[in-house]
Backbone as numpy.savetxt, mean C-alpha at the origin, in Angstrom:
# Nx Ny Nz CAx CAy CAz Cx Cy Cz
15.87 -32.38 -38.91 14.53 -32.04 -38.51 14.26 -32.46 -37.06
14.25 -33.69 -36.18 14.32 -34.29 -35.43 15.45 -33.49 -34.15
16.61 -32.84 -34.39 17.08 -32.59 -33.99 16.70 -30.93 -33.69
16.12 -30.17 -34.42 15.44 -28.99 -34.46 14.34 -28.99 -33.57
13.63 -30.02 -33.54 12.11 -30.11 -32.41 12.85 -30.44 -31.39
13.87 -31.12 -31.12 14.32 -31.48 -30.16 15.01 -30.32 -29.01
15.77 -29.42 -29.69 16.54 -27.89 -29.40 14.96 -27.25 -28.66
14.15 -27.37 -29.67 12.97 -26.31 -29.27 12.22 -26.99 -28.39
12.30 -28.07 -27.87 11.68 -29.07 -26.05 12.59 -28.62 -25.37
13.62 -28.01 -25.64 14.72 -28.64 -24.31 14.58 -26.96 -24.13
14.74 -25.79 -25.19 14.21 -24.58 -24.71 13.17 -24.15 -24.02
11.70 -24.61 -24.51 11.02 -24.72 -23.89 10.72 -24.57 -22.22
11.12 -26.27 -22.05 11.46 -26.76 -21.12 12.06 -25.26 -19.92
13.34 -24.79 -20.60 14.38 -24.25 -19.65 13.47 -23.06 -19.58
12.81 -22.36 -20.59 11.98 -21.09 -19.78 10.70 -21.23 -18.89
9.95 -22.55 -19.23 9.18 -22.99 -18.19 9.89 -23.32 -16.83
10.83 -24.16 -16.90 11.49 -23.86 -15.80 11.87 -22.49 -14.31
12.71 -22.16 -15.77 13.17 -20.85 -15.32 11.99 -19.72 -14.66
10.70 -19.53 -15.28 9.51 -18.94 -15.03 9.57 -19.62 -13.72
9.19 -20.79 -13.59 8.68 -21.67 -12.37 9.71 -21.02 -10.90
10.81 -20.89 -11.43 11.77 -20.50 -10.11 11.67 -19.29 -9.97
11.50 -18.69 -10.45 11.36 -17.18 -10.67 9.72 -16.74 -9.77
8.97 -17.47 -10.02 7.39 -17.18 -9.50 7.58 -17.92 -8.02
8.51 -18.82 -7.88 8.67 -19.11 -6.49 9.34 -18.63 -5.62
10.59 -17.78 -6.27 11.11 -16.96 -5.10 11.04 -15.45 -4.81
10.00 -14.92 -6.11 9.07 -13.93 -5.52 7.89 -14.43 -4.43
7.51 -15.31 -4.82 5.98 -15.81 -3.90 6.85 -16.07 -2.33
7.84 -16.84 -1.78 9.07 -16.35 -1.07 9.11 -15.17 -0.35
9.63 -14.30 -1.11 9.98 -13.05 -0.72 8.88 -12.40 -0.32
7.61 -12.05 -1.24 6.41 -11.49 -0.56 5.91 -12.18 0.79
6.24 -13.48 0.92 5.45 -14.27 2.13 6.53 -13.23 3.56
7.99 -13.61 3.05 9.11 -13.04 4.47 9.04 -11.68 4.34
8.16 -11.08 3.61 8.19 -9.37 3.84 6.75 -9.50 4.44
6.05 -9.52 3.98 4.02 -9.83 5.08 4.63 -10.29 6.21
5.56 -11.49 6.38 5.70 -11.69 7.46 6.32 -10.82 8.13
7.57 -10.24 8.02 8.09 -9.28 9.02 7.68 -7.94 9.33
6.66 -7.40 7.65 5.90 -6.29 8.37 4.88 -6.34 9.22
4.03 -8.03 9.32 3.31 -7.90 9.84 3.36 -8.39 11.43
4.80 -8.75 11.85 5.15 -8.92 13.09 4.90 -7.77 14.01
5.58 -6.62 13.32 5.62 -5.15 14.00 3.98 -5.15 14.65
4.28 -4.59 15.76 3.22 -4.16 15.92 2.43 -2.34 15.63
1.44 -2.34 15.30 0.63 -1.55 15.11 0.61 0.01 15.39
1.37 0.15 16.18 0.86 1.49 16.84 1.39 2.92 16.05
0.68 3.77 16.46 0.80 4.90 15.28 1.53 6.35 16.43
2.79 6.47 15.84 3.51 7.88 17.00 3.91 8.80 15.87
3.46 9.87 16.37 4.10 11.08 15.63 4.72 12.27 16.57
5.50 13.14 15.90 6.73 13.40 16.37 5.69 15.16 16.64
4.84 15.15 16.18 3.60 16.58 16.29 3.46 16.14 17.94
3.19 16.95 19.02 2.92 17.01 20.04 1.72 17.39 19.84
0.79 17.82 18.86 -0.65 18.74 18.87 -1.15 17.41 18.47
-0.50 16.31 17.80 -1.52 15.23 16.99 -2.04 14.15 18.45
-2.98 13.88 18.41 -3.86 12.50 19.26 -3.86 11.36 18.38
-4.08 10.20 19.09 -4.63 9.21 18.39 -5.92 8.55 19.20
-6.77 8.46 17.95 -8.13 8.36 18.38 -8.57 6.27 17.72
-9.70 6.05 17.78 -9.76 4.90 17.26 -11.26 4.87 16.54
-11.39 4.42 15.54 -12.90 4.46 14.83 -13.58 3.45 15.62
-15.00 3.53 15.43 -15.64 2.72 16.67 -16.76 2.02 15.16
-16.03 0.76 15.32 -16.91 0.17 14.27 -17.50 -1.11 14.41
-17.88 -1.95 14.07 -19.12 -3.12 14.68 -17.43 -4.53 14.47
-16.77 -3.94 13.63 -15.96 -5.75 13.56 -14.57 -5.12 13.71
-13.78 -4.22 13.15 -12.24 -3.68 13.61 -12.36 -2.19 14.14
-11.01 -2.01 14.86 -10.94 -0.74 15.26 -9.27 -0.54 14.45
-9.43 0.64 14.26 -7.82 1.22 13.26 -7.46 2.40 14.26
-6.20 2.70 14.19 -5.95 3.67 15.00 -6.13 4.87 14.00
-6.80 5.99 14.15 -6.81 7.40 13.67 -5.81 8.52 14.26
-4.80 8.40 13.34 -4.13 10.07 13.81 -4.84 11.23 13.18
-4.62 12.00 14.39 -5.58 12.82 13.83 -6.14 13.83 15.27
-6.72 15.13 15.22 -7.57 15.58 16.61 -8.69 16.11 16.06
-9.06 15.30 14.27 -10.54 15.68 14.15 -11.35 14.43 14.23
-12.65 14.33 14.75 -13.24 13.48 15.20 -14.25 13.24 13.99
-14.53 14.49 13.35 -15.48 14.77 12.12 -14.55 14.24 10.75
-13.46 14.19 10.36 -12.44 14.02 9.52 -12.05 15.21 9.26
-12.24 16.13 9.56 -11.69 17.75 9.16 -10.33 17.97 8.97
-9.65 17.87 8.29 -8.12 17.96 8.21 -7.78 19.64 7.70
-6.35 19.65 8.54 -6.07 21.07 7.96 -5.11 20.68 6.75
-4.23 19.34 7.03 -3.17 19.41 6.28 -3.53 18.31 5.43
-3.39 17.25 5.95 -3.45 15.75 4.92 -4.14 14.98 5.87
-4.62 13.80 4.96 -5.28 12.95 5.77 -4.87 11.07 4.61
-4.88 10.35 5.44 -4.51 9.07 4.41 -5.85 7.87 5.02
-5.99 7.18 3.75 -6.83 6.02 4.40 -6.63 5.16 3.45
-6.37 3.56 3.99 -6.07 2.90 3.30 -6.71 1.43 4.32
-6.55 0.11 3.80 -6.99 -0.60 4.40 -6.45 -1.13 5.99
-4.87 -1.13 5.84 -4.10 -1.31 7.00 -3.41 -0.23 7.81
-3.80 -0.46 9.33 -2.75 0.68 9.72 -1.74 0.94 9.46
-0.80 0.06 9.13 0.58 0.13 9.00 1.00 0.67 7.92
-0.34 0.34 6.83 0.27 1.19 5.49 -0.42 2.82 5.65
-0.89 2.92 6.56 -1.33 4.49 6.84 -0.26 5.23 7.28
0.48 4.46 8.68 1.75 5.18 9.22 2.43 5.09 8.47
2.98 4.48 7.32 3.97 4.62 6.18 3.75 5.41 5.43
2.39 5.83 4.84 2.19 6.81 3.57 2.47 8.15 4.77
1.89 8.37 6.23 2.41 9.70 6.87 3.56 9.77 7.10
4.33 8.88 7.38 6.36 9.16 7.11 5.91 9.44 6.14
6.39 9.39 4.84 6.47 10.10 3.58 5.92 11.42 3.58
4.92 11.95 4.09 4.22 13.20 4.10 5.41 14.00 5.52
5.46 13.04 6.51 5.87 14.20 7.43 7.39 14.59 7.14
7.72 13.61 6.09 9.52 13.72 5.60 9.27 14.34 4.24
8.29 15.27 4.10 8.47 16.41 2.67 7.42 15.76 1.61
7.44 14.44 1.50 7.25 13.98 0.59 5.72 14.36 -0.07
5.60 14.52 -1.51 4.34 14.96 -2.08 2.92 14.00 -1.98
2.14 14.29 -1.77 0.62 13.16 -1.71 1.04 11.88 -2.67
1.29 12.15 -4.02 1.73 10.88 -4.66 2.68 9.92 -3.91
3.84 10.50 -3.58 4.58 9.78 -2.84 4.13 9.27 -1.92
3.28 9.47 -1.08 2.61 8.81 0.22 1.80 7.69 -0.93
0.66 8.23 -1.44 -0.02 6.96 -2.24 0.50 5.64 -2.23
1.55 5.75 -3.25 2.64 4.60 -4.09 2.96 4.23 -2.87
3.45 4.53 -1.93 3.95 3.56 -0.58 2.73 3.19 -0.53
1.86 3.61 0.70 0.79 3.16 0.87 -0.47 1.91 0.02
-0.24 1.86 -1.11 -0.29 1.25 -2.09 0.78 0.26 -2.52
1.65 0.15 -2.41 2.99 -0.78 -2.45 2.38 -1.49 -1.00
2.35 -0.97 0.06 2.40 -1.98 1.12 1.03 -2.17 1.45
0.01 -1.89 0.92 -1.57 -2.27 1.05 -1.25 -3.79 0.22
-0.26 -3.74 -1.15 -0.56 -4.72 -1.85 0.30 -6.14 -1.39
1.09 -5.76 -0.24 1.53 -6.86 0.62 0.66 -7.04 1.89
0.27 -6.44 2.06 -0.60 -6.53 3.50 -2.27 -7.09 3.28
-2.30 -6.99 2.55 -4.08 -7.22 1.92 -3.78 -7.18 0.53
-2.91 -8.46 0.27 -2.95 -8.85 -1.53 -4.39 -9.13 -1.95
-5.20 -9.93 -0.98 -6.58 -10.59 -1.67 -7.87 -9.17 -2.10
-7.45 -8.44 -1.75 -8.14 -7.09 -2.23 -7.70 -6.24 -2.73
-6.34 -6.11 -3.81 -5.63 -5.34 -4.17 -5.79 -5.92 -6.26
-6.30 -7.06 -6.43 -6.63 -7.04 -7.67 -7.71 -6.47 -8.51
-7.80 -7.28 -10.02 -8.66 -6.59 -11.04 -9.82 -6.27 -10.52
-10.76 -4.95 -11.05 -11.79 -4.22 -9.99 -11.56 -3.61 -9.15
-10.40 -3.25 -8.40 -9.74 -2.32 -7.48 -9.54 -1.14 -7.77
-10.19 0.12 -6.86 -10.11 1.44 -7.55 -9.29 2.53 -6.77
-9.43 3.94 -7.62 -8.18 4.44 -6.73 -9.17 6.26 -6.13
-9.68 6.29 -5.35 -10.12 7.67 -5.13 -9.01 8.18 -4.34
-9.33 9.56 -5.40 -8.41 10.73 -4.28 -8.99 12.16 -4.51
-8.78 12.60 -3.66 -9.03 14.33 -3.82 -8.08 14.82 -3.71
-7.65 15.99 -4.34 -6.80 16.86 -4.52 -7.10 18.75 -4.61
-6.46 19.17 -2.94 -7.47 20.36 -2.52 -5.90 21.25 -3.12
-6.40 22.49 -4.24 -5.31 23.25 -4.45 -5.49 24.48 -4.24
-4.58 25.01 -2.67 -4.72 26.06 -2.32 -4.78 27.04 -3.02
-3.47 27.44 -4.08 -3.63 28.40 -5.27 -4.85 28.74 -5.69
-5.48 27.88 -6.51 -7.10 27.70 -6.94 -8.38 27.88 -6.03
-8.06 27.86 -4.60 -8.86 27.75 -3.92 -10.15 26.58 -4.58
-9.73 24.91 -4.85 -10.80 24.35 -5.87 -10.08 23.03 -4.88
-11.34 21.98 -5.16 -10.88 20.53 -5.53 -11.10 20.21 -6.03
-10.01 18.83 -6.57 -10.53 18.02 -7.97 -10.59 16.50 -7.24
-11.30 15.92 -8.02 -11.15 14.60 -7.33 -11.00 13.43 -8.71
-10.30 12.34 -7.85 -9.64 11.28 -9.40 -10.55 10.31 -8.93
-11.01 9.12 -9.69 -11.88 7.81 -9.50 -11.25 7.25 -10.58
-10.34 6.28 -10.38 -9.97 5.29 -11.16 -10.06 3.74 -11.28
């Protein structure tokens, strides 16, 4: 009996452990990835010769806007997210084929390293979705 409670401390033990190292060298890894994405600096280039970059004019940050609508008028796509950097990442994905979802999930993958403290429970997801076929939009609120 004694020897049975004893097996089940020392298990215990090894998955508390084990958890413990495990939550530390993710917490690790997220710190040296924030850190090296957030070394890069900022700036937004696209390979469109027609695209500008403009800047929102707001009372506490400015973000860079690609873009040559001033109104938000887009012909093709448009992304917004909290960080620039995860904006120029979800447009690679768009300007390399990739479908609106695919831009999201990046953009969203690296919003949630770049601005973890606003990426938890209560966090929502709007999108619109314009389908030429249909001539319609739908829009998601999650």
């Amino acid at each position: 009996m004694m020897l049975q409670i004893r097996q089940l401390f020392v298990k215990r033990r090894f998955i508390i452990l084990a958890a413990i190292i495990v939550g530390i060298i993710f917490a690790v890894a997220t710190f040296f990835i924030g850190f090296a994405v957030g070394r890069k600096t900022s700036t937004v280039s696209s390979s469109s010769p027609n695209t500008t970059i403009e800047t929102c004019r707001g009372s506490l940050e400015g973000y860079p806007v690609s873009g040559s609508s001033v109104l938000g008028k887009y012909s093709q796509a448009a992304i917004a997210v909290d960080n620039p950097e995860c904006a120029r990442i979800g447009r690679q994905i768009l300007e390399r084929n990739g479908t609106a979802v695919d831009a999201i999930i990046a953009a969203a993958i690296c919003n949630g390293v770049m601005n973890a403290h606003s990426m938890g429970i209560g966090g929502g997801c709007v999108m619109v979705i314009y389908s030429k076929q249909r001539n319609k939009a739908y829009s998601i609120i999650g």
